[in-house]
C-alpha positions in Angstrom: 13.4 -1.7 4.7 9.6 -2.2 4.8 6.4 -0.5 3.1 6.2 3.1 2.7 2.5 4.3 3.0 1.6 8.2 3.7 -1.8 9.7 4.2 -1.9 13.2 4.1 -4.7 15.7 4.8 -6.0 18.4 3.0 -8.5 21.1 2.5 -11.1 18.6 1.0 -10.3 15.3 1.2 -6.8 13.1 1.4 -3.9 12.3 -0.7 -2.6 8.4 -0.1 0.4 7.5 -1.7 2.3 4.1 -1.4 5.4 2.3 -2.5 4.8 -0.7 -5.3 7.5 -2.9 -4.1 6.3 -6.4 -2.7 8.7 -8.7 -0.5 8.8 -11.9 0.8 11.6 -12.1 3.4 15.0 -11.1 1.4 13.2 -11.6 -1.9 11.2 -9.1 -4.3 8.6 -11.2 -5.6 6.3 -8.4 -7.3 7.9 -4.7 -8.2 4.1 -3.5 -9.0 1.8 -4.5 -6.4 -1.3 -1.9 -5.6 -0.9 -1.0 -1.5 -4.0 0.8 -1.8 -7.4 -0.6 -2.1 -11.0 0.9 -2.6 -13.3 -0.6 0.0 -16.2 2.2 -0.3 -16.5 5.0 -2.5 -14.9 7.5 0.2 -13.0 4.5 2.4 -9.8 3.3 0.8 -7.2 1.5 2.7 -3.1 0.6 3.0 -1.6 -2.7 3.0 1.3 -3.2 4.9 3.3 -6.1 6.7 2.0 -9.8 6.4 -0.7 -8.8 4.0 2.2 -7.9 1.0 2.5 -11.6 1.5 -0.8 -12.3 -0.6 0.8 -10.9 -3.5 3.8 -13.2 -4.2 
């Protein structure tokens, strides 16, 4: 039920990881959608809730 998105800290930087699955309501409208986005070279960021939305 819901996105799974981890950030996890490490000597040296941080491991993101993400689940691919993209819902609308009861429905799976996309099985591979990318959760995490590059904004900057060292600023990345996790989509969750409403914005999964965009993807259908």
């Amino acid at each position: 039920m819901g996105t799974t998105i981890i950030g996890v800290t490490c000597d040296g930087g941080v491991v993101l990881g993400a689940d691919s699955r993209t819902t609308t309501g009861p429905y799976v409208c996309s099985r591979a959608s990318d959760k995490i986005t590059k904004l900057t070279v060292n600023v990345y960021i996790c989509q969750s809730g409403s914005s999964e939305v965009w993807f259908c």
